[in-house]
C-alpha positions in Angstrom: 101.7 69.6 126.7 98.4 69.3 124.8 96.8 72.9 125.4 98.1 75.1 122.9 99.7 78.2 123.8 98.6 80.5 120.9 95.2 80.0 119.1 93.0 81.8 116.8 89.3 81.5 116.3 87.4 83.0 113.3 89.9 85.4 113.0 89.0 87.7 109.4 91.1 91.0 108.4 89.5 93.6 105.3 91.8 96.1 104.3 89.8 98.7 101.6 89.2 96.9 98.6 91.2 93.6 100.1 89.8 90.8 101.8 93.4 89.4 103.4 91.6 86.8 106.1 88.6 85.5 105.9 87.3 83.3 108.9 90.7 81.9 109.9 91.5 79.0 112.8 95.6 78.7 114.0 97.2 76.7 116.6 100.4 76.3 117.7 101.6 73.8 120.5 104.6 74.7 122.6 107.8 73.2 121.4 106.5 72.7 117.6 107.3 73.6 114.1 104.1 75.3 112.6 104.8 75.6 108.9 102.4 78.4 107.2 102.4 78.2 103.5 100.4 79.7 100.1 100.7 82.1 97.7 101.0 85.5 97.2 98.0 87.0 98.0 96.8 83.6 101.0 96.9 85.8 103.4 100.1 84.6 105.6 102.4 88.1 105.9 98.5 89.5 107.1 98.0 86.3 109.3 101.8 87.0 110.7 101.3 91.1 111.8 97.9 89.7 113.7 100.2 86.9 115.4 103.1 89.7 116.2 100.2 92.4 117.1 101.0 95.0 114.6 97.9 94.1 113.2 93.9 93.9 114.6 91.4 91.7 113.4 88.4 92.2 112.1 85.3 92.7 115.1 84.1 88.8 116.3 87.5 86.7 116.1 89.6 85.8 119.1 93.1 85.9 120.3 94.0 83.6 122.9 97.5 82.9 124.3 98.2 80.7 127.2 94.9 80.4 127.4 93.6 83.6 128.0 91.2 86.2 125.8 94.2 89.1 123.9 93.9 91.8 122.4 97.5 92.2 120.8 99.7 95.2 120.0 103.4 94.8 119.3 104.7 95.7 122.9 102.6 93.2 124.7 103.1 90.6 121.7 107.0 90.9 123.3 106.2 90.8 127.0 104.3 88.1 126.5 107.4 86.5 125.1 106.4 86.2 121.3 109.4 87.4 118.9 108.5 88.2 115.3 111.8 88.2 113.4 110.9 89.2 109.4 112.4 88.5 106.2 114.3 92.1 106.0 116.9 92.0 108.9 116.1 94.0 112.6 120.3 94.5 113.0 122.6 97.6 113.5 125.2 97.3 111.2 127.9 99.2 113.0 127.0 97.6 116.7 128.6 94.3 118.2 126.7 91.3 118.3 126.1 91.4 121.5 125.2 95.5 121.1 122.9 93.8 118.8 121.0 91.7 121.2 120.7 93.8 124.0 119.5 96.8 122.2 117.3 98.6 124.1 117.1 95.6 126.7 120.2 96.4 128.2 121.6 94.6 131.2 121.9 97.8 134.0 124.4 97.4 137.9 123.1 100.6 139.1 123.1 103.7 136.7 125.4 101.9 134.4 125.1 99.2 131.5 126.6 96.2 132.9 128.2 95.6 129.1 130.2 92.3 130.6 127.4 90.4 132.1 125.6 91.1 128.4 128.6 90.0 126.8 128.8 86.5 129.1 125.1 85.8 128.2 125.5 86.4 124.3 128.9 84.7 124.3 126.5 81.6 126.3 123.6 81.9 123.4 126.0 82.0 120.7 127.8 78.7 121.9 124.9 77.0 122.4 123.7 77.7 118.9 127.1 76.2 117.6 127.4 80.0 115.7 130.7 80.9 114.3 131.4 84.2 115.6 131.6 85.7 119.1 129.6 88.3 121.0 131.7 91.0 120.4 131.8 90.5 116.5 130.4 93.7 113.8 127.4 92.5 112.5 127.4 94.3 109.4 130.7 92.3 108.8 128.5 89.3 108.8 126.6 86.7 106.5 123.1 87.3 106.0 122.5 84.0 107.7 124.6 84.9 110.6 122.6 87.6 111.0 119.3 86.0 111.2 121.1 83.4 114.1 122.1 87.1 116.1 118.2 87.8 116.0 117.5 84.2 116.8 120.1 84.3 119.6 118.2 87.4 121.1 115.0 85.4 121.4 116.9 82.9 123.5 118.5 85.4 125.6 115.4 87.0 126.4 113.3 84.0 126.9 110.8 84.2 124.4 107.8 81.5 124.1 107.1 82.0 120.5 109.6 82.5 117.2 108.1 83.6 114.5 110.4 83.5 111.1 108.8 84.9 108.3 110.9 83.6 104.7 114.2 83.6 106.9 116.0 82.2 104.1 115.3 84.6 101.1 118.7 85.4 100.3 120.8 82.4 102.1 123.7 80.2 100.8 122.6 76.4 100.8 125.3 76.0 103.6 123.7 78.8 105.6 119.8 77.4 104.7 121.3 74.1 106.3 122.6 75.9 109.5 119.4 77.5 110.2 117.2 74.6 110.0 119.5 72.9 112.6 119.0 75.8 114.7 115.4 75.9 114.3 115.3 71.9 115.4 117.5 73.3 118.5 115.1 76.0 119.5 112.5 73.8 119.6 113.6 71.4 121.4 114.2 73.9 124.3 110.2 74.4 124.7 109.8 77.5 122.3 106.9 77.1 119.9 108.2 78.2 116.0 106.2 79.6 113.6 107.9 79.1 109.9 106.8 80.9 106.7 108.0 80.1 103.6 108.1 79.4 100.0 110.8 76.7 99.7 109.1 74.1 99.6 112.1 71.6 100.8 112.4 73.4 104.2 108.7 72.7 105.2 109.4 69.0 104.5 113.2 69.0 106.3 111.9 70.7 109.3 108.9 68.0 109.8 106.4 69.7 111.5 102.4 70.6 110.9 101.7 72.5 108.0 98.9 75.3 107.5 97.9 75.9 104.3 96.2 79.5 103.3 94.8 80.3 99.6 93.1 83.7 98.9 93.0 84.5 102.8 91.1 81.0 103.6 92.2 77.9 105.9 92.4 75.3 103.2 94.5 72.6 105.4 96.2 71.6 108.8 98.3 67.9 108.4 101.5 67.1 109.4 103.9 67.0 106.8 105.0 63.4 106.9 101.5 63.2 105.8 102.1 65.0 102.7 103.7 65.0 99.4 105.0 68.4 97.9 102.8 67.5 94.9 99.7 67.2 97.2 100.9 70.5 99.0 100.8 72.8 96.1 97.9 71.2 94.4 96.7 72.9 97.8 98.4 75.9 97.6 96.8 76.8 94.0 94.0 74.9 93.7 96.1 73.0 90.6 98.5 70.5 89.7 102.5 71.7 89.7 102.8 69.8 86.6 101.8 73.3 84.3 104.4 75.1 86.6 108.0 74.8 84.7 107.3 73.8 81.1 107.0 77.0 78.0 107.0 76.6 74.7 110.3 77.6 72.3 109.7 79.9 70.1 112.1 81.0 66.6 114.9 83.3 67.3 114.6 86.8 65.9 117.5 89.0 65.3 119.8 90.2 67.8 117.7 92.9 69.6 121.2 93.7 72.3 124.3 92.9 72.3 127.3 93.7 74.9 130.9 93.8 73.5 133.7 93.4 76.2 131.8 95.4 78.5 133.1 96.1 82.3 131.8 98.3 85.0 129.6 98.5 88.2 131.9 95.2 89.3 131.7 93.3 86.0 134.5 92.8 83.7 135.2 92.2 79.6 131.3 90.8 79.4 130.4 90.0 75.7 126.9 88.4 74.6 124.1 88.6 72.2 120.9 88.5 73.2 118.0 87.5 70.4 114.4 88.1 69.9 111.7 85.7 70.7 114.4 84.1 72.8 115.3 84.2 76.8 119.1 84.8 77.6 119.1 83.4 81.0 122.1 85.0 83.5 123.1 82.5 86.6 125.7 82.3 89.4 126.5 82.2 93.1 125.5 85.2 95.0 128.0 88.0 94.5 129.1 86.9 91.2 127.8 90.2 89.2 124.6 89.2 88.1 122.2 92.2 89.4 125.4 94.5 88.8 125.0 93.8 84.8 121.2 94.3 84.7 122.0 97.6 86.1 124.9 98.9 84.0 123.1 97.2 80.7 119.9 100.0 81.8 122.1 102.9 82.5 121.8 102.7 86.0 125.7 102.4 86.9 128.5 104.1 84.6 130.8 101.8 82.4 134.2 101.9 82.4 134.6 100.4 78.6 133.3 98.5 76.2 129.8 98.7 74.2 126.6 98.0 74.3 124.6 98.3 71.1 120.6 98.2 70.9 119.5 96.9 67.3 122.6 97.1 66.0 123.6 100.7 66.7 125.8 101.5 69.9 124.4 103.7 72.6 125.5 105.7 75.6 123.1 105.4 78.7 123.8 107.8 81.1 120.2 107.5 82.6 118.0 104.4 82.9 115.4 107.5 81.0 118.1 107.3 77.8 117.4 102.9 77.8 113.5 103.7 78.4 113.6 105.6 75.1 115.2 102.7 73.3 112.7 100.5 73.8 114.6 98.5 76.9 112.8 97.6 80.2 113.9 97.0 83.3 112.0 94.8 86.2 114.2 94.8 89.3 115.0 92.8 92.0 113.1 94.5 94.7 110.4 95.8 93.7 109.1 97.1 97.1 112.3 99.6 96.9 113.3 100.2 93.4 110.1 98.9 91.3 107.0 100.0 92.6 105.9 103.5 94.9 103.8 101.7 97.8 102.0 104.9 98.8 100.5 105.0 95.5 97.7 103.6 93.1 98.0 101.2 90.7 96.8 103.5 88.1 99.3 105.8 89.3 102.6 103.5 89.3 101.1 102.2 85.3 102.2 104.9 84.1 105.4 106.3 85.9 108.3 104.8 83.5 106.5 106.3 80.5 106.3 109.9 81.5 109.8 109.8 79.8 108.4 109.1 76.4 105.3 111.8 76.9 105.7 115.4 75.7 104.4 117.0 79.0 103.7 115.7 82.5 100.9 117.1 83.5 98.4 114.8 85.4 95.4 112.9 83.7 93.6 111.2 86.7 90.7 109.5 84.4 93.5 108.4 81.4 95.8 107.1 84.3 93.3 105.4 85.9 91.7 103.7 81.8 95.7 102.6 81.8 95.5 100.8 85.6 92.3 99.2 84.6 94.0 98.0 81.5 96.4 96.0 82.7 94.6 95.0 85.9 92.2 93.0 83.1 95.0 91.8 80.9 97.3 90.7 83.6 95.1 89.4 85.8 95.7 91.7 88.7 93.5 90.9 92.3 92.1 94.1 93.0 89.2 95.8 93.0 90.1 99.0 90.9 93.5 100.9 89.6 92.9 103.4 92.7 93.7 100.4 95.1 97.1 101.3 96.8 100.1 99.3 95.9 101.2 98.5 99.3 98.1 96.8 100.2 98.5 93.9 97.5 100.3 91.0 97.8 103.8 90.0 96.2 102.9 88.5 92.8 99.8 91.0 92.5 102.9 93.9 92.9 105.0 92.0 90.4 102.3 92.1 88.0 102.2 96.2 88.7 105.7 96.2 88.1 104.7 94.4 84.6 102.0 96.9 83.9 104.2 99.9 84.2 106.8 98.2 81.8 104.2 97.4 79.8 102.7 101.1 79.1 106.1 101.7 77.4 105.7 99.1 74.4 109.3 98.1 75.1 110.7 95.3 73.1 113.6 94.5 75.5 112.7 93.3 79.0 115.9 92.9 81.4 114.3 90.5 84.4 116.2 90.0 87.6 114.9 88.1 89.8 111.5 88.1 88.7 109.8 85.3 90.7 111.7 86.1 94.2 109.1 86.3 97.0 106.4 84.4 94.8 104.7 81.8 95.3 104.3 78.6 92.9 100.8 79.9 91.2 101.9 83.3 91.2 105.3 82.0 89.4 103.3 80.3 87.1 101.4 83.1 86.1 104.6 85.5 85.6 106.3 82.6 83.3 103.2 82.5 81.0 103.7 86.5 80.5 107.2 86.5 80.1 106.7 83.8 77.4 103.9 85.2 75.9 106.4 87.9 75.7 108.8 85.6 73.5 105.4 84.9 71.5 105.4 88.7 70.7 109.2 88.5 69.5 109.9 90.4 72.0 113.5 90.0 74.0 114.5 88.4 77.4 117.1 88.7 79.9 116.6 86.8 82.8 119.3 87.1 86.0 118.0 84.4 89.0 119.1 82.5 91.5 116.5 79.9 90.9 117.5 77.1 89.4 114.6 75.5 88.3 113.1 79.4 86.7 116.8 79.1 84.7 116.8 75.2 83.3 113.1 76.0 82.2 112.8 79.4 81.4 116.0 80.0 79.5 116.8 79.2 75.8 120.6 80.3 76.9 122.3 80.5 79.8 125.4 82.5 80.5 126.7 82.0 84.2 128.6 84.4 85.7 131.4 84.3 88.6 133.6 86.9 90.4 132.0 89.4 87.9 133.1 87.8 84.5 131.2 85.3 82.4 132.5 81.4 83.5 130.9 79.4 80.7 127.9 79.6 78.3 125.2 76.6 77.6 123.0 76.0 74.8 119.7 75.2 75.2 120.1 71.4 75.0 123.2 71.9 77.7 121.4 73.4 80.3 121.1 71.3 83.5 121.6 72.2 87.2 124.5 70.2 87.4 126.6 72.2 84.4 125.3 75.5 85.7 126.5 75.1 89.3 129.8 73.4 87.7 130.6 76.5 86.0 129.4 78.4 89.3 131.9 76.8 91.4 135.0 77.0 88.7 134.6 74.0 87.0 133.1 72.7 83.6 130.0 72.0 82.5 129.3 68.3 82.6 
């Protein structure tokens, strides 16, 4: 078929004090992969709630599917037969897979569920999807990937024209990015139409289909990725060439600004390292191998069950992430959406949370809270119009670089990063690895836990990787590859 069965035309969305889409044109053909990539801030999660109908567009663009003038809200955006299936998972943890995909679609004979005609169908989708587990499998008993194939296999039982996978692979295995790629090709090849966000670059190539690039809410490019090279797609991504991305300069090692001494806890066990100023100490491993679960207890968020921990020299007892605040130690978490940053609020207002801790009173001081916003809107770089813009409305990096400003208004000296670069973009990366090494500059100290592998062969003066919650094997700068970190990983040596 050459008519395509969603399109968008001069499609712009403003949000106060954000311009998220600015004059955008989207196509997608039934039975393609429709890649949508750019960086924080391009506009793609916006473009994404328009396609799904959870958002509107601006007055004087168009919605047309199958043809025909929309205006789409999320209910008609599903009879239609368009699925939107986001990053964070849509599942009930406690139901069957087959609960799962009938929730609130149920199968009825009469008054009563008809819970084995539901079970046949599932037990069909799952088969044809070559998945592992049955219909009447727990799903909070599965992977995260399996997961994302349950939501996948309800699209297919309910006949849906258009997938739309927003970063379905966030937090997947490389065994479980494979599987759902193969699924993907098998959707399509039924007829449905796939959207496919995301940042790995890799996938967009694998699954060979067209690729839409967004930067700062504008259509910058439609080509089909055999007609591309990853170089030429991020030099259209960010306006610039990767080259800048994954170098930083070295810097002299300070003293020891932390040091842990057989420490165990929160799921780690007998960890002992030093960590240096002016230096990064880079944490790697498989997923589940204690990584985040050290950042934590090293901040006082989880209790220890023995060992030390000793800041400058001197041993402390943090019983509350407050007691590591006052010492001087920083912590940028994982997800900053949850644990880093209060959406609801303004800029100005999440600058200065974490150092209420160090102030004598808290009493509010709108006009100094929002001086402290503006601040670190300037010095970091921050897209938005003012420190009274609300969190939620900015994109990933420009919330990372919140996160940065709150740690900031403490004048910490250690910063504990996990994960600092997850749900970024290349440019946005870039610009977070130029502050954390400007960072070093300052002699100030870095942890670092990621699962990137690139961020920790690049970033990292020394890498310590972790399995099973216990150190596997330490590498020195000049040691640090991919291949001796994931040979330690797996239980082998470095090579």
């Amino acid at each position: 078929m050459n008519e395509a069965i969603f399109r968008l035309i001069n499609i712009s969305k403003t949000f106060p004090g954000v311009r998220a889409l600015s004059n955008i044109d989207f196509d997608l053909m039934p039975g393609e992969i429709h890649c949508i990539c750019g960086e924080n801030g391009a506009g793609k999660s916006t473009l994404i709630k328009i396609l799904s109908g959870a958002y509107q567009p601006d007055p004087g663009g168009t919605i047309e599917f199958e043809g025909e003038k929309r205006v789409l809200t999320p209910r008609l955006a599903i009879e239609l037969g368009i699925q939107t299936i986001y990053q964070e998972h849509n599942i009930f943890p406690h139901l069957s897979v087959t609960e799962n995909i009938f929730a609130g679609l149920e199968i009825m004979k009469g008054l009563r569920v008809d819970f084995d005609a539901m079970r046949k169908k599932a037990g069909e989708t799952l088969e044809y999807l070559h998945c592992s587990f049955g219909p009447d499998a727990i799903a909070g008993e599965l992977s995260s990937g399996e997961r994302k194939l349950v939501e996948i296999a309800k699209a297919l039982v309910f006949q849906r024209k258009v997938i739309i996978l927003d970063e379905p692979t966030a937090s997947f295995s490389v065994s479980e990015i494979d599987m759902l790629l193969e699924v993907v090709r098998k959707v399509v090849s039924t007829g449905i139409a796939v959207v496919y966000i995301s940042h790995h670059l890799d996938e967009v190539f694998r699954l060979e289909g067209r690729v839409t690039v967004l930067r700062d809410g504008e259509h910058v490019l439609t080509e089909h990725s055999a007609n591309l090279t990853e170089g030429e797609l991020v030099r259209n991504m960010v306006g610039r060439d990767v080259s800048a991305f994954y170098s930083r300069d070295f810097y002299e090692r300070g003293e020891v600004a932390l040091e842990a001494r057989n420490l165990s806890g929160n799921g780690v066990r007998d960890i002992s390292f030093k960590a240096y100023r002016g230096q990064c100490l880079g944490f790697a491993g498989m997923v589940g191998s204690g990584r985040s679960e050290l950042m934590t207890l090293l901040m006082g968020g989880a209790k220890k069950d023995s060992g030390q921990v000793l800041v400058e020299g001197q041993e402390v007892e943090f019983r509350l992430p407050s007691a590591a605040i006052r010492r001087k130690m920083c912590y940028i978490t994982e997800d900053r959406q949850y644990t880093g940053l209060f959406l609801k609020h303004s800029i100005a207002r999440n600058s200065i949370i974490a150092n209420l801790v160090n102030m004598k009173d808290f009493l509010i001081k709108p006009k100094q809270d929002y001086a402290v916003g503006e601040k670190y809107i300037q010095e970091l770089g921050t897209k938005a119009e003012n420190a009274d813009v609300i969190v939620g409305n900015l994109s990933g990096g420009n919330q990372q670089k919140v996160v940065l400003a709150k740690w900031f208004n403490t004048h910490g000296d250690i910063y504990i990063f996990d994960e600092p670069t997850r749900g970024i973009d290349v440019g946005a990366k870039a610009e977070i690895y130029h502050i954390m090494m400007d960072l070093m500059r300052q002699g100030k100290c870095l942890i670092m836990a990621s699962s990137d592998m690139p961020e920790i062969v690049s970033m990292s003066d020394r890498v310590i990787v972790m399995k099973n919650g216990g150190i596997a094997g330490e590498l020195e700068r000049d040691e640090i590859s991919e291949e001796s970190i994931l040979s330690y990983s797996i239980g082998g040596v470095a090579v």
